[in-house]
N, CA, C and O atoms as a printed pandas DataFrame, in Angstrom:
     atom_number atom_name residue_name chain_id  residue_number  x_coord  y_coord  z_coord
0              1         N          UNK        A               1 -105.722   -1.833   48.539
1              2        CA          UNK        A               1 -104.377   -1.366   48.313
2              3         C          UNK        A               1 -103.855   -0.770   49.610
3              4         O          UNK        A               1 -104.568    0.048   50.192
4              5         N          UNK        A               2 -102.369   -1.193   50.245
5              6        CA          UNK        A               2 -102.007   -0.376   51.272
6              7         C          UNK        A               2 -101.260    0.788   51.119
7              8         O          UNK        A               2 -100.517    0.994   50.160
8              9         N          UNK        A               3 -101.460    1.621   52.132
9             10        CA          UNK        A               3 -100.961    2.939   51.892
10            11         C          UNK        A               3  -99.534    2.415   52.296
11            12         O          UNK        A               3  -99.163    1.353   52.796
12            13         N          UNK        A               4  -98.772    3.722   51.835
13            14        CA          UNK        A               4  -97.620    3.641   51.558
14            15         C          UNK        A               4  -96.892    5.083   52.296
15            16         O          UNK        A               4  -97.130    6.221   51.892
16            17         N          UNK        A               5  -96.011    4.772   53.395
17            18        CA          UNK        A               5  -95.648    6.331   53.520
18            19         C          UNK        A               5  -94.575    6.869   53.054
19            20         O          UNK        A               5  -94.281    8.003   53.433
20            21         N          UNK        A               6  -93.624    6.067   51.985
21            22        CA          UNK        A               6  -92.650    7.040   51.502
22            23         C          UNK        A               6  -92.360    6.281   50.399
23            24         O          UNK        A               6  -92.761    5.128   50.243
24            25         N          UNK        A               7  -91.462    7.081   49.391
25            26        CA          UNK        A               7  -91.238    6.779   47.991
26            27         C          UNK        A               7  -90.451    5.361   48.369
27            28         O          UNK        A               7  -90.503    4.546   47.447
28            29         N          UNK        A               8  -89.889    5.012   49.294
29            30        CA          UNK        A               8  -88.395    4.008   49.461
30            31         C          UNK        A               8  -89.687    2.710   49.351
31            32         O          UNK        A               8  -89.367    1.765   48.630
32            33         N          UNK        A               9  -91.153    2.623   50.048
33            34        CA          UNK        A               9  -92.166    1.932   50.574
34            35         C          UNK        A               9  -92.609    1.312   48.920
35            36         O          UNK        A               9  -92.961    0.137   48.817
36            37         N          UNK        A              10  -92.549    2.227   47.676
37            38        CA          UNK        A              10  -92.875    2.053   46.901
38            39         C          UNK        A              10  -91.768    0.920   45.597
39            40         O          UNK        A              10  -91.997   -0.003   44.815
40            41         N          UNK        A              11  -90.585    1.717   46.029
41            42        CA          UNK        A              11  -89.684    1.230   45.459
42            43         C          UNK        A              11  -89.740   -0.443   46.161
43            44         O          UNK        A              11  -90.173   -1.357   45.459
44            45         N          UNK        A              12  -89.432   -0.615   47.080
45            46        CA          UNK        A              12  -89.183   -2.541   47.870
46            47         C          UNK        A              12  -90.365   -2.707   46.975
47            48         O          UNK        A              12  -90.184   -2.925   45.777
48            49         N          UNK        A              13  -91.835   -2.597   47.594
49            50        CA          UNK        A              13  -92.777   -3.122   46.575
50            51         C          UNK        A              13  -92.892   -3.303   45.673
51            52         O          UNK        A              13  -93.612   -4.271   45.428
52            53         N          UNK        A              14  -92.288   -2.533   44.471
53            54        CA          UNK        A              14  -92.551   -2.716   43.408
54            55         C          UNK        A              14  -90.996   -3.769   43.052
55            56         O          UNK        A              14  -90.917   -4.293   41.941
56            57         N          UNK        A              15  -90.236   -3.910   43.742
57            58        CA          UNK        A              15  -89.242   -5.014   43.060
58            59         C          UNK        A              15  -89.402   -6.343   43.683
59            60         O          UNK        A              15  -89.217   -7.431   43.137
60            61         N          UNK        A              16  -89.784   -6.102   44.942
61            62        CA          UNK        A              16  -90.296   -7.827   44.584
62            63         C          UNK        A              16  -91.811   -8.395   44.268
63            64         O          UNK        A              16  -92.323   -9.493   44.486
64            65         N          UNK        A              17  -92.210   -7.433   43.786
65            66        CA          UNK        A              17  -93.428   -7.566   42.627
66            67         C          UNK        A              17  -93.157   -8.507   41.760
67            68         O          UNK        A              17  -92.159   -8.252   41.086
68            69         N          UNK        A              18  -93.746   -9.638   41.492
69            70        CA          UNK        A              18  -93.466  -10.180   39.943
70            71         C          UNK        A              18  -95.088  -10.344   39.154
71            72         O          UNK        A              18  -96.018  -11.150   39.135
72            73         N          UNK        A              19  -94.696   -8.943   38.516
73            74        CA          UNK        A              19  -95.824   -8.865   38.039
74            75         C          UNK        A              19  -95.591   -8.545   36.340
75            76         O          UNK        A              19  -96.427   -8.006   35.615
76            77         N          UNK        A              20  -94.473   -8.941   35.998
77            78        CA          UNK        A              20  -94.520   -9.470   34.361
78            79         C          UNK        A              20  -93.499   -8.172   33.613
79            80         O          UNK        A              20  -93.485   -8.125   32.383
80            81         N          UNK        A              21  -92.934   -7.477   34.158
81            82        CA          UNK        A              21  -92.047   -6.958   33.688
82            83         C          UNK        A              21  -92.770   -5.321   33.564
83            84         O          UNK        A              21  -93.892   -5.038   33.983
84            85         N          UNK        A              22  -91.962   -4.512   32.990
85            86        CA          UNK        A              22  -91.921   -2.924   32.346
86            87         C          UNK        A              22  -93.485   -3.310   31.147
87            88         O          UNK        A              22  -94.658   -2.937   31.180
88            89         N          UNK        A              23  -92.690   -4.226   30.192
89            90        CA          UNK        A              23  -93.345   -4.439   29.274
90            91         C          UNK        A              23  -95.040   -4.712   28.840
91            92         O          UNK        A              23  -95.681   -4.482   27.815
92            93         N          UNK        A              24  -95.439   -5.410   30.383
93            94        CA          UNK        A              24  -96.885   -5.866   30.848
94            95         C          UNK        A              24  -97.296   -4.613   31.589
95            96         O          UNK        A              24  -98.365   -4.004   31.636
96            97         N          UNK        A              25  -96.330   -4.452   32.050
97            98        CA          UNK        A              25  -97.339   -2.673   32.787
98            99         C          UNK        A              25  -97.460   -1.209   31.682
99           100         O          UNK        A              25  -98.205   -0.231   31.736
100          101         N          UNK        A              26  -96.758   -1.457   31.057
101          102        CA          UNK        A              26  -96.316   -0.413   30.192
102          103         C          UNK        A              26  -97.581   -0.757   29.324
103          104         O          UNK        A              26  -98.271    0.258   29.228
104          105         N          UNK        A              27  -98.346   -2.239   28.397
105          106        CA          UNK        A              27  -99.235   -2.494   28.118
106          107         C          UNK        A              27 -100.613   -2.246   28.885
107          108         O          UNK        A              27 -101.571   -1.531   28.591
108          109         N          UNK        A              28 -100.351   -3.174   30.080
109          110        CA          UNK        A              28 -101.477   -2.582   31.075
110          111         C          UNK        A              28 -102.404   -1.268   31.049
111          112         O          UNK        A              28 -103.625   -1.135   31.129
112          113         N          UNK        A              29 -100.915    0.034   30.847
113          114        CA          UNK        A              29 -101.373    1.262   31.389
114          115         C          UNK        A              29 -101.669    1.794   30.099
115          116         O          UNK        A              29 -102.357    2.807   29.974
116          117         N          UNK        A              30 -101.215    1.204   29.186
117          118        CA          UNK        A              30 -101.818    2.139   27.415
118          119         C          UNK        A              30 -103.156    1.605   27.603
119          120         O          UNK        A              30 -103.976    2.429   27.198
120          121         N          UNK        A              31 -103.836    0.287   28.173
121          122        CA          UNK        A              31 -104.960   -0.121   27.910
122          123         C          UNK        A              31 -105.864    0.686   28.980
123          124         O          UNK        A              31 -107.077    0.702   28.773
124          125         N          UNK        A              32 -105.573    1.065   29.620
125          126        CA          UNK        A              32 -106.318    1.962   30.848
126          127         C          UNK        A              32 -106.550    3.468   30.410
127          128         O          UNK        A              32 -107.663    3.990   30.482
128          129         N          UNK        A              33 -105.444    4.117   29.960
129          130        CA          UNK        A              33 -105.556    5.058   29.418
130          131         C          UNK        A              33 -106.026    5.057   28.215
131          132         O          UNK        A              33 -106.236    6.259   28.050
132          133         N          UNK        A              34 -106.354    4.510   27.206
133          134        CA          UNK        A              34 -107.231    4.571   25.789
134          135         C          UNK        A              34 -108.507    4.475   26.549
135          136         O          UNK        A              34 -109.488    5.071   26.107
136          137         N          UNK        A              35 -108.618    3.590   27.957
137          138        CA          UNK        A              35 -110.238    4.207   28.507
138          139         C          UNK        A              35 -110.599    5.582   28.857
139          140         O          UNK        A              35 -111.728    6.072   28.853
140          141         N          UNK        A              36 -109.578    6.092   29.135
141          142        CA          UNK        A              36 -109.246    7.277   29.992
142          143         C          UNK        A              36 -109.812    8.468   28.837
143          144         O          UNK        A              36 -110.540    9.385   29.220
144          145         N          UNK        A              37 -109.365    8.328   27.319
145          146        CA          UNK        A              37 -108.835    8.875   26.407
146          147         C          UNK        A              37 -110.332    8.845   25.844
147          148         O          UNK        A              37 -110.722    9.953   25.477
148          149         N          UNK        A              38 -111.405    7.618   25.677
149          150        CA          UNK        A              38 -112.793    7.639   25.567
150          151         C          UNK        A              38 -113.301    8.731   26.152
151          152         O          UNK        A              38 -113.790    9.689   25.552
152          153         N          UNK        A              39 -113.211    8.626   27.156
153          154        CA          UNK        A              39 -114.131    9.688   28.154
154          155         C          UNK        A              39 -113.798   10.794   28.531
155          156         O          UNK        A              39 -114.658   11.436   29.133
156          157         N          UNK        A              40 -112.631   11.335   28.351
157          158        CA          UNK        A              40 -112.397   12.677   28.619
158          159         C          UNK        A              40 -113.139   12.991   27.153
159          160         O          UNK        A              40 -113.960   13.895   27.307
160          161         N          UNK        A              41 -113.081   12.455   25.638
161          162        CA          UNK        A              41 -113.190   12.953   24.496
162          163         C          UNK        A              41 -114.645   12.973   24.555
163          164         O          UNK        A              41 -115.154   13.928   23.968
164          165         N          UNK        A              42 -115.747   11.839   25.338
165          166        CA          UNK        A              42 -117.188   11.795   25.216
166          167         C          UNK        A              42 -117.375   13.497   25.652
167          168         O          UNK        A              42 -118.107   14.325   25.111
168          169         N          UNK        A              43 -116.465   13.675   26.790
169          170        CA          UNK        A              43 -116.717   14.995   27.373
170          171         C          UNK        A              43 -116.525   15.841   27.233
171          172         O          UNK        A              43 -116.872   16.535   28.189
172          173         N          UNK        A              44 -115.958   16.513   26.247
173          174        CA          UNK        A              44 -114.872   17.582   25.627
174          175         C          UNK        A              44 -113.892   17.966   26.476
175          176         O          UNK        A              44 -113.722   19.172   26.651
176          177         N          UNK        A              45 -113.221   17.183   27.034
177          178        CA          UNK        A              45 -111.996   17.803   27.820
178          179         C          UNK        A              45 -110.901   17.501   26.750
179          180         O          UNK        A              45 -109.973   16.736   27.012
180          181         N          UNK        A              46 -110.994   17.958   25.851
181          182        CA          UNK        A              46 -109.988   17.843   24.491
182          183         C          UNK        A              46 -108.498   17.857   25.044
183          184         O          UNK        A              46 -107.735   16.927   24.782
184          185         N          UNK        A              47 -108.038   19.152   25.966
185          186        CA          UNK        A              47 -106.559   18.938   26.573
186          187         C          UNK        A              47 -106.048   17.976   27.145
187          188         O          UNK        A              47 -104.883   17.592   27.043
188          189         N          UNK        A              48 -107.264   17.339   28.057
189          190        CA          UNK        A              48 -107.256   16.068   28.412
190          191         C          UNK        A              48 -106.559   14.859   28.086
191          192         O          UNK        A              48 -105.638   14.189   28.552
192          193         N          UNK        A              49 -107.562   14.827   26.845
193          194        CA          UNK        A              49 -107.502   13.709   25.870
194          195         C          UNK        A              49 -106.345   13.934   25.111
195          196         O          UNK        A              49 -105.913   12.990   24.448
196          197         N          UNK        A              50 -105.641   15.245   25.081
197          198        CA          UNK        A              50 -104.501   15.449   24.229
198          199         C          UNK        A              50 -103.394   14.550   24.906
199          200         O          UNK        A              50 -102.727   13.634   24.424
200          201         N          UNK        A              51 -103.408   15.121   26.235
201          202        CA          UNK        A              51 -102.149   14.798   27.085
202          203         C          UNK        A              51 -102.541   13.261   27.714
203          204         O          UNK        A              51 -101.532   12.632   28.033
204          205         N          UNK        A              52 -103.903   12.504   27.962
205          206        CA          UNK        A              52 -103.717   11.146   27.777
206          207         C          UNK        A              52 -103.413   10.624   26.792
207          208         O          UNK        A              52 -102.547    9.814   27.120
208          209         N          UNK        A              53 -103.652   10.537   25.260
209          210        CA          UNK        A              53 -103.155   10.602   24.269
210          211         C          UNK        A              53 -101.738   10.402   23.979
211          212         O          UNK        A              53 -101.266    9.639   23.136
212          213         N          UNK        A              54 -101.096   11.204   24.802
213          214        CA          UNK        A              54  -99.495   11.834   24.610
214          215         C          UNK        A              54  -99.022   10.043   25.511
215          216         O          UNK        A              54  -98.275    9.118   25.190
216          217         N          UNK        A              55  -99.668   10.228   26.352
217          218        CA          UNK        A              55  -99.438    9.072   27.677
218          219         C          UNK        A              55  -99.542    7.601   26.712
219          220         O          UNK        A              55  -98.780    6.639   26.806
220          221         N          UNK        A              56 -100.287    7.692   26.115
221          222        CA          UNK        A              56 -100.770    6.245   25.386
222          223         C          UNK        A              56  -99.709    5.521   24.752
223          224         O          UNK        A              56  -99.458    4.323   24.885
224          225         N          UNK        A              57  -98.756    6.873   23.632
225          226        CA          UNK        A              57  -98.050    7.092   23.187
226          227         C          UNK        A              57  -96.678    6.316   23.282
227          228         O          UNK        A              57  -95.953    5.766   22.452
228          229         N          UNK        A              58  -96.630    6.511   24.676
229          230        CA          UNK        A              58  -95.567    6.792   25.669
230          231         C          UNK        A              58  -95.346    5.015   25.888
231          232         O          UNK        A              58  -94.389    4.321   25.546
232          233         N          UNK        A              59  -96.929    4.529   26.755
233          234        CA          UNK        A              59  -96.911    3.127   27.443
234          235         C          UNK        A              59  -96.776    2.543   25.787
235          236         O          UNK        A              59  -96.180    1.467   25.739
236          237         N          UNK        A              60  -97.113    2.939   24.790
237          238        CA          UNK        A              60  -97.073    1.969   23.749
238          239         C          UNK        A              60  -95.491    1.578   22.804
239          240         O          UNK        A              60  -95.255    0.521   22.220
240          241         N          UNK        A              61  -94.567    2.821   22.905
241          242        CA          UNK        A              61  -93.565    2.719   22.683
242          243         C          UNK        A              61  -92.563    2.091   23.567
243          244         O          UNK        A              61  -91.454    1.782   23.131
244          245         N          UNK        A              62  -92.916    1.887   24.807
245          246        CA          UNK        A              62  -91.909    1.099   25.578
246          247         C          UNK        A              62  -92.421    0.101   25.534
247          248         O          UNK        A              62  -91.555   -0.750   25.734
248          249         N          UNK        A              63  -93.703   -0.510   25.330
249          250        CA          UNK        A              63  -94.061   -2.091   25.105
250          251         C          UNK        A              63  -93.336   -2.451   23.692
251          252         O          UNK        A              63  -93.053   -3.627   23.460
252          253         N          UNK        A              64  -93.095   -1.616   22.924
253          254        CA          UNK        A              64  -92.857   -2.122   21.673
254          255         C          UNK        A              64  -90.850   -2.261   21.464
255          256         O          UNK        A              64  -90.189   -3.035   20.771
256          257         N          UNK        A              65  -90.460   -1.244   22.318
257          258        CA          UNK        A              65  -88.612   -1.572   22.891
258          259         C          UNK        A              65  -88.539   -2.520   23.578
259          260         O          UNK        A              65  -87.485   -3.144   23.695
260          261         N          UNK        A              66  -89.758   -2.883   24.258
261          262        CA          UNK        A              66  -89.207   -4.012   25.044
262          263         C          UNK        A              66  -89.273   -5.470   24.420
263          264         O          UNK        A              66  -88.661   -6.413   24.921
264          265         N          UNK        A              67  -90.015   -5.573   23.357
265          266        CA          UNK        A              67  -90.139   -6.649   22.728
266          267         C          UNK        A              67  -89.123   -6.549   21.644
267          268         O          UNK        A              67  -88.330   -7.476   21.479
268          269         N          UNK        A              68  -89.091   -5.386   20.824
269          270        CA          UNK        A              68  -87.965   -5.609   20.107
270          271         C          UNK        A              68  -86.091   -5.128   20.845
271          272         O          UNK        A              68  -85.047   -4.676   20.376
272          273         N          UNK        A              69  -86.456   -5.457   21.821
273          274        CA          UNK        A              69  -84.922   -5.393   22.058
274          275         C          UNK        A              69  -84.611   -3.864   22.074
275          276         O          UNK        A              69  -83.416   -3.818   22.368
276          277         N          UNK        A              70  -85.002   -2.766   21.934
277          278        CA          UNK        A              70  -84.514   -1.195   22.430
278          279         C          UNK        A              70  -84.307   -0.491   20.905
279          280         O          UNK        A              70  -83.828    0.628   20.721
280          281         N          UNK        A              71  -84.901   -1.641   19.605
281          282        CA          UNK        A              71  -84.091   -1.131   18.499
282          283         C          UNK        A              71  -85.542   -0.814   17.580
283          284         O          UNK        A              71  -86.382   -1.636   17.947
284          285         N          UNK        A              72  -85.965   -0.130   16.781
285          286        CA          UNK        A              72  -87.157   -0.021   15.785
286          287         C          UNK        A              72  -87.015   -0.532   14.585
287          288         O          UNK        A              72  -87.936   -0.463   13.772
């Protein structure tokens, strides 16, 4: 991965990225974090796991606006 020295470095990169939309990363990152969410809980970092948890939440409700169109 290259470093990056300013937020503007991040922004170009990430738009001509075609890497599958909000919707595929937003999936991506609920699936990373339910790993995340294993192992803080194997460990008792319970706050942890609260606030990845909260995160899971988060990537899973915008995968699910983005497929249905913004509506529930």
């Amino acid at each position: 991965m290259a470093a990056r020295d300013s937020r503007s470095d991040f922004v170009q990169a990430d738009s001509v990225a075609r890497d599958g939309g909000p919707a595929e990363a937003a999936s991506f990152i609920s699936g990373a974090v339910a790993e995340l969410v294993q192992l803080s809980r194997r460990h008792h970092l319970d706050m942890l796991a609260h606030l990845l948890d909260m995160a899971q939440l988060e990537a899973d409700d915008i995968v699910r606006r983005q497929l249905t169109g913004g509506k529930f």
